[in-house]
C-alpha positions as CSV (number, residue, x, y, z in Angstrom):
1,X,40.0,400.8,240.1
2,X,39.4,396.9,239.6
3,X,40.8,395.1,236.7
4,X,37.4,393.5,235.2
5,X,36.5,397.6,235.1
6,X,39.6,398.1,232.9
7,X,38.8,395.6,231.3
8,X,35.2,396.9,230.2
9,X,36.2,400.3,229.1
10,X,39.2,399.0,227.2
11,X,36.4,397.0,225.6
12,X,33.8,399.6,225.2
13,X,36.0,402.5,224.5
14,X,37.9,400.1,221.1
15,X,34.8,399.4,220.0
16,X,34.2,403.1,219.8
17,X,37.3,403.9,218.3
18,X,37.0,401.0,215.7
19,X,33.1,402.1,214.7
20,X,34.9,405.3,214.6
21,X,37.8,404.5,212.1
22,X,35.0,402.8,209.8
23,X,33.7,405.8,209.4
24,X,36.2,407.7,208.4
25,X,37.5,405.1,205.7
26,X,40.6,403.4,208.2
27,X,41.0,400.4,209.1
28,X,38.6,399.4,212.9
29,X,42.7,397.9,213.8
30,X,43.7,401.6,213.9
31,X,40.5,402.7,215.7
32,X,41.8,400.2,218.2
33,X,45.3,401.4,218.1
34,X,44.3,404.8,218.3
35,X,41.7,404.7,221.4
36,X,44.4,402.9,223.3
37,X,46.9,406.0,222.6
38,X,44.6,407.9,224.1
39,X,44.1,405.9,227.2
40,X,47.6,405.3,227.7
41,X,50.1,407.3,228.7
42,X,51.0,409.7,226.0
43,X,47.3,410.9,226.6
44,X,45.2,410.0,229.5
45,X,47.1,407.6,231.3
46,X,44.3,405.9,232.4
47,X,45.7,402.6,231.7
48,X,49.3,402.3,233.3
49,X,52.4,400.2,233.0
50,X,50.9,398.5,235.7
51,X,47.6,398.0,234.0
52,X,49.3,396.8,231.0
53,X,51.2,394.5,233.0
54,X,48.8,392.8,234.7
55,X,46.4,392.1,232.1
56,X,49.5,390.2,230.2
57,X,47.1,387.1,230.5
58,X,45.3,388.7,228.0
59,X,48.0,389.6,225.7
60,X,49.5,386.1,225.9
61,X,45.8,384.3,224.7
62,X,45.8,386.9,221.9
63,X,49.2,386.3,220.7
64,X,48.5,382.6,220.8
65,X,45.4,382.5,218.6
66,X,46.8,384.7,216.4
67,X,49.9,382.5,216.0
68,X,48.1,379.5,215.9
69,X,45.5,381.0,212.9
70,X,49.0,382.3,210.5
71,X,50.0,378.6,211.3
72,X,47.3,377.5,209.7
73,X,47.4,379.3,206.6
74,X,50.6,377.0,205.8
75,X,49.0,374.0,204.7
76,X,50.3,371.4,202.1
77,X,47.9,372.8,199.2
78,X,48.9,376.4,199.4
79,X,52.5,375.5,200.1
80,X,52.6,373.3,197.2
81,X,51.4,376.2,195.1
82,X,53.2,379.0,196.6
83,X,56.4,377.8,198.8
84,X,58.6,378.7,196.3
85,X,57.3,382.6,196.2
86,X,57.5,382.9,199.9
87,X,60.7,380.8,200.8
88,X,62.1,383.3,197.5
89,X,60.4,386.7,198.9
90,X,60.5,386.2,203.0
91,X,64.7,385.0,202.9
92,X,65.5,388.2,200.2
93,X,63.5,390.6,202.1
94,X,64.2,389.6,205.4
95,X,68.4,389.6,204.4
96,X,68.3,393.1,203.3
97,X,66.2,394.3,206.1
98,X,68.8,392.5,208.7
99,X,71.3,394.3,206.6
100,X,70.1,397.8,206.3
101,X,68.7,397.8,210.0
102,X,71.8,396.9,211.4
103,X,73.3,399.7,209.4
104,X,71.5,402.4,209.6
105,X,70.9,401.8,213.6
106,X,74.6,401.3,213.8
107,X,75.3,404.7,211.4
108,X,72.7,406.6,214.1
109,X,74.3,406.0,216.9
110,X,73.7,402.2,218.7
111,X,76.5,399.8,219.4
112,X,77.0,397.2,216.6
113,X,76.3,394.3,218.6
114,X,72.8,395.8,219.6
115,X,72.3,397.1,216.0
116,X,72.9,393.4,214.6
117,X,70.0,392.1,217.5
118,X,67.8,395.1,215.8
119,X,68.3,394.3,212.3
120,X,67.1,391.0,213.3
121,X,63.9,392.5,215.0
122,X,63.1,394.6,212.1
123,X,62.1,391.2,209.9
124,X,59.2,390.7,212.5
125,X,55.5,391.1,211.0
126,X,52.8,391.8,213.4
127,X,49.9,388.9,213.1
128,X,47.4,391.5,214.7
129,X,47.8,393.6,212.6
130,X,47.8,391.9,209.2
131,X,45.2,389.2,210.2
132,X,42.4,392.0,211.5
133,X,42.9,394.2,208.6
134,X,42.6,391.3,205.8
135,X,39.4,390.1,208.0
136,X,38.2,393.8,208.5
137,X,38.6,394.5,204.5
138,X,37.2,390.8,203.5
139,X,40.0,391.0,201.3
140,X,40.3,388.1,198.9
141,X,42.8,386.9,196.3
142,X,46.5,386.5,195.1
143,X,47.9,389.3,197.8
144,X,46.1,388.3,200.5
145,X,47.2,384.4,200.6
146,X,50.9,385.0,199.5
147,X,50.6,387.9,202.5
148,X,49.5,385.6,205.5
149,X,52.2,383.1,204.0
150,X,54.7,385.6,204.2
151,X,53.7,386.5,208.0
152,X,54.0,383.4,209.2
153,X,57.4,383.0,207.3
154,X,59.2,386.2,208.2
155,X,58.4,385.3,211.9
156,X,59.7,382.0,212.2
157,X,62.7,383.3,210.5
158,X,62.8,386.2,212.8
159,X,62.9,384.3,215.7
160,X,65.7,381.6,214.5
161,X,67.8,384.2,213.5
162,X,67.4,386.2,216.5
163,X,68.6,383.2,218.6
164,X,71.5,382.8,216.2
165,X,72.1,386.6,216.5
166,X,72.0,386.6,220.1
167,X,74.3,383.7,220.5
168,X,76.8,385.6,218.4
169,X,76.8,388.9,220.2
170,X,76.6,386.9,223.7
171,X,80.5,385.1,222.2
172,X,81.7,388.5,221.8
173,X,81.2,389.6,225.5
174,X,81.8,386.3,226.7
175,X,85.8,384.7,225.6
176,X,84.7,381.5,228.2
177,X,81.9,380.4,225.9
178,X,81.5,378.1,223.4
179,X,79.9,379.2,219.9
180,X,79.4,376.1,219.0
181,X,77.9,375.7,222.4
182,X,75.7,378.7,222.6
183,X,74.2,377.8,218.7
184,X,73.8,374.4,219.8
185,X,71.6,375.9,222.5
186,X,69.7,377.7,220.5
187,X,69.0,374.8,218.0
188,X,67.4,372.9,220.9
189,X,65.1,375.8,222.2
190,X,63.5,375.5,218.4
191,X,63.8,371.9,218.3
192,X,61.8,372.1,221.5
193,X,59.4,374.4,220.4
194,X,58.4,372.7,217.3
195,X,58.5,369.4,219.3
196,X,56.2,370.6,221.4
197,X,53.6,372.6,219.1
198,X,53.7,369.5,216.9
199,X,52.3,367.5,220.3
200,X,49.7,369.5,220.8
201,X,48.8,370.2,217.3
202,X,48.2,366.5,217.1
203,X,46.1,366.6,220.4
204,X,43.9,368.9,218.9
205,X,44.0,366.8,215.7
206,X,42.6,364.0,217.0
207,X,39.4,365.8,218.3
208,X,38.9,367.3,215.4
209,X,38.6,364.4,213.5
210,X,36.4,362.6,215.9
211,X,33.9,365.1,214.8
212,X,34.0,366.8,218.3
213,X,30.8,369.3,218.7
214,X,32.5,372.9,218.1
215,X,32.1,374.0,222.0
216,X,33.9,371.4,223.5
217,X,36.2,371.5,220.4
218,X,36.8,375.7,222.1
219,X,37.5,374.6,225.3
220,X,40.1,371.9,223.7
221,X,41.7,374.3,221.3
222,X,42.2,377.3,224.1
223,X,43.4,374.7,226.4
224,X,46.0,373.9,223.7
225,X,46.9,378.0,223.1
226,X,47.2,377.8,226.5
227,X,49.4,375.1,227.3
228,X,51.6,375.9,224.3
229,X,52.2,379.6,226.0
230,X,52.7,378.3,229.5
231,X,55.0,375.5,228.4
232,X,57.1,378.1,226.4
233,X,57.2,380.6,228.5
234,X,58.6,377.8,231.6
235,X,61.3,376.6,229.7
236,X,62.2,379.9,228.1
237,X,61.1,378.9,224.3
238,X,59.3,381.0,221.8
239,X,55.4,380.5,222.2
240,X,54.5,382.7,219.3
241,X,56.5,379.8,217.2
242,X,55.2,377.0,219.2
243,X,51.6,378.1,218.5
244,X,52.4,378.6,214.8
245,X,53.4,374.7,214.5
246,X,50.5,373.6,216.4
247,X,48.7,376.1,213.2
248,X,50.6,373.8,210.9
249,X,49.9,370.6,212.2
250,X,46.5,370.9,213.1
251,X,45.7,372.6,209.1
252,X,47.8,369.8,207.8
253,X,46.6,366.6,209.6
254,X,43.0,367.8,209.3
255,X,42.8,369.7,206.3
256,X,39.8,371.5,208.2
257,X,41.2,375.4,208.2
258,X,37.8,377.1,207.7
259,X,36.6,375.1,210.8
260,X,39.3,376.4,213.2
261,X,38.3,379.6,211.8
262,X,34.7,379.6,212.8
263,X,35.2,377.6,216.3
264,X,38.0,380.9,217.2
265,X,35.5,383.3,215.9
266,X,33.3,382.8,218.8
267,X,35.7,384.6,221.2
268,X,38.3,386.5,219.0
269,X,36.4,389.5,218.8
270,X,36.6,390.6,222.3
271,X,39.9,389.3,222.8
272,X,41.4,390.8,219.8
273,X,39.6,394.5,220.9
274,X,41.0,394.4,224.4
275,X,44.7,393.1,223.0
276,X,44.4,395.9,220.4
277,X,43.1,398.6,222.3
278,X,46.1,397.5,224.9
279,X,48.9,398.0,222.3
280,X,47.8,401.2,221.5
281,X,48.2,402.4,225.4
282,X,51.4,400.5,225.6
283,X,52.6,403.0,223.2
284,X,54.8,405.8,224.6
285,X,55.2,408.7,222.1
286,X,58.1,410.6,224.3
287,X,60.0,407.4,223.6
288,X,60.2,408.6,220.5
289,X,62.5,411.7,221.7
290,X,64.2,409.3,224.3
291,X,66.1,407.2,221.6
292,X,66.8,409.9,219.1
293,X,67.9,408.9,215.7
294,X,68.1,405.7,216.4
295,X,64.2,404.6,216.4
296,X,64.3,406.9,213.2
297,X,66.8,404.7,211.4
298,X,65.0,401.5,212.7
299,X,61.6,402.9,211.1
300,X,63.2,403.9,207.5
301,X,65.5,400.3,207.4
302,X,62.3,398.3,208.2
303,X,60.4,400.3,205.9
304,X,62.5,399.8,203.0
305,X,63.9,396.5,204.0
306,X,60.3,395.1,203.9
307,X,59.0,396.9,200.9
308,X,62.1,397.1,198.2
309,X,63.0,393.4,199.2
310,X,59.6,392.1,198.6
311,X,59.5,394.0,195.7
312,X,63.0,393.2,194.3
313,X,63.1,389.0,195.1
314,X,59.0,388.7,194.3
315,X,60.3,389.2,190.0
316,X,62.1,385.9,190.8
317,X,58.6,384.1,191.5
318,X,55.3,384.2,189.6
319,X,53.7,386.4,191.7
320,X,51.6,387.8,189.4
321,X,53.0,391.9,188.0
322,X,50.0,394.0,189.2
323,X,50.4,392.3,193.0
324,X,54.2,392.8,193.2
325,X,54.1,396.8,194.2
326,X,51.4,396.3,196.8
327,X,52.9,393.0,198.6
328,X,55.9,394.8,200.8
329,X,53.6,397.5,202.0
330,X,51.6,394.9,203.4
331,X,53.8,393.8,205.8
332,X,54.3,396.7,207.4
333,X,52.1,396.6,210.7
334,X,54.7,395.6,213.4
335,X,54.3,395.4,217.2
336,X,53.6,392.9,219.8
337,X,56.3,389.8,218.7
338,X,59.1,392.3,218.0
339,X,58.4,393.9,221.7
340,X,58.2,390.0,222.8
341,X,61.2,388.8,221.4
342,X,62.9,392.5,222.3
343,X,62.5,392.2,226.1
344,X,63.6,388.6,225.3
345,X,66.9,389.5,223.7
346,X,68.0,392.1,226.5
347,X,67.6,389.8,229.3
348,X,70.3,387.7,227.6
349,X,72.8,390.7,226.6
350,X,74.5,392.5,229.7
351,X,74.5,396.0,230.0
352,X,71.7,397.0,227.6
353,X,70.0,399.2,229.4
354,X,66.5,399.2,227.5
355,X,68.2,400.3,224.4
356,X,66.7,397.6,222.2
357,X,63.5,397.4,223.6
358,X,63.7,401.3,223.7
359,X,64.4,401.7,220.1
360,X,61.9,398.6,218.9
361,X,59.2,400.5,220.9
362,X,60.1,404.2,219.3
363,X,59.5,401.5,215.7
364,X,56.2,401.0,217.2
365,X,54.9,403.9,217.8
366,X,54.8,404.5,213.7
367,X,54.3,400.6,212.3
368,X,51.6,399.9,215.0
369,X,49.2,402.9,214.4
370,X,50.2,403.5,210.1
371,X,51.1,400.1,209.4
372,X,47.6,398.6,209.5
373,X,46.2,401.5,207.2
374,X,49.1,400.9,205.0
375,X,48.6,397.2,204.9
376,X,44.5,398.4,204.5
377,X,45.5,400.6,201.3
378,X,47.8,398.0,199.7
379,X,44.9,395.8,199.0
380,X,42.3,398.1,198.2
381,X,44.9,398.8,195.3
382,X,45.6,395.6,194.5
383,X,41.6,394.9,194.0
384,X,41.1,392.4,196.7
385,X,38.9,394.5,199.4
386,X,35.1,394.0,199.7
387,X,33.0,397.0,200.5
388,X,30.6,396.2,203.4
């Protein structure tokens, strides 16, 4: 079967599934989610490893405009008014998730140095799945701007404590290395990265401001997504945070968010319901049996890492009372960065064996198809959904 015909059931068939999950009160993410279970392997198996694979382009130009949107929600206005909550809430959250992940991974089974690398991955917050679900909901308000803060936040910190992490563990294996070598190595990859999303985030700056009609202003800003991704993924850096600073420059040097908005809108939809639908047929329930009690310890020290830590560090803000219960549930949806940054991780650590990736994927299985209806139902109670 060709690609482009993949390619045109994965679109027809989400579209089905998200109508589908409309209907029935859910979230059209988890229709997405759910059609592509069905289509992948722990169903159908109609779309493949192989499949999946190969339509990585795909996958990489979703996780791009995804980044590059959360980017933009950190402008100077909002983080004026709320830098304090999220520096407070995305640090205390994301040390006792580290903590309890590497635990309770540790306590079920996993090698410590592999459970430290997992406690790290557990701080990750899919975009997708927070982004589409706040769009899908028009959900306005206190939660919803502190919660696409706190996305971009716990990411960035994710990834530069994962390269701290792995520089650690890689130490312990290795007596010939430097620490201070192997950190100081790390420190340039995200020097690099921000370098190099600032660049471009400027690039696109510039057009913006020129008043550049909104279909050449596409081509411009895709060509940007783009090069950001390629760039990254030459020189082995993180495009998901490269993208994010290009979000931040671009929102901050042109103070024209809403604009970026519209001009991605044109395309998202289809790209968003093929990288969706995609995720969910990447997902392999029997690896759920394969990693035992590990992938069980990963889900509950995420679960309560995220929530109880966002709870706990949010009465040190002023968050307002009635949004502080709702805010940890909504970070819940996890999936295609902590995969990402999981297949990165083992192909620096010898003799892994697909344990991290293994045990991020068994995580997956539960925080990519409940965590967007969690995330959904966290701000229908906090009163900031719109009823189509």
């Amino acid at each position: 079967m060709s690609y482009t015909l993949y390619v045109a059931i994965l679109m027809l068939a989400g579209m089905a599934g998200g109508k589908l999950a409309s209907k029935v009160g859910l979230p059209t993410v988890s229709g997405y989610i759910l059609i592509g279970l069905l289509l992948g392997p722990s169903a159908l198996n109609l779309i493949t490893g192989e499949v999946y694979t190969n339509l990585g382009f795909i996958n990489e130009l979703a996780l791009g405009m995804l980044a590059i949107s959360v980017g933009t929600e950190l402008h100077y206005t909002m983080f004026k008014k709320f830098g304090k909550n999220l520096i407070t809430i995305s640090v205390g959250n994301a040390v006792l998730t580290v903590i309890l992940g590497t635990l309770f991974t540790w306590w079920m089974g996993t090698e410590l140095q592999y459970a430290l690398i997992l406690g790290t991955l557990a701080l990750t917050v899919s975009p997708a799945g927070v982004v589409e679900v706040v769009k899908d909901t028009r959900a306005k308000g206190e939660m919803t701007q502190n919660l696409l803060g706190l996305v971009a936040f716990d990411n960035l910190l994710a990834i530069i404590v994962l390269g701290m992490m792995v520089s650690f563990v890689q130490s312990l294996g290795d007596q010939g290395a430097s620490g201070l070598m192997l950190v100081g190595t790390v420190l340039l990859d995200i020097f690099l990265g921000v370098l190099l999303g600032a660049l471009t985030g400027l690039f696109v700056s510039f057009f913006i401001r020129k008043d550049t009609a909104n279909d050449k202003l596409l081509v411009i800003m895709l060509a940007a997504i783009l090069l950001n991704t390629g760039v990254s993924t030459m020189f082995g850096l993180s495009p998901v945070l490269t993208n994010i600073v290009s979000g931040i420059a671009i929102t901050n040097l042109t103070y024209k968010k809403a604009l970026m908005a519209s001009v991605l809108s044109r395309i998202e939809l289809p790209i968003f319901v093929i990288f969706l639908t995609l995720a969910g047929a990447h997902i392999d329930i029997a690896i759920v049996g394969r990693v035992g009690l590990a992938g069980l310890g990963y889900i509950l020290a995420r679960a309560i890492g995220k929530y109880v830590g966002t709870l706990v560090f949010s009465q040190f803000t002023t968050i307002s009372k009635p949004v502080r219960p709702y805010l940890g549930w909504g970070l819940f949806p996890q999936a295609g960065i902590a995969i990402g940054l999981a297949t990165i991780a083992e192909r620096s650590l010898p003799n892994v064996s697909g344990t991290i990736t293994g045990v991020v994927l068994a995580g997956a299985v539960f925080f990519e198809i409940f965590g967007p209806m969690i995330a959904g139902r966290a701000l229908k109670a906090a009163g900031e959904t719109q009823e189509r």
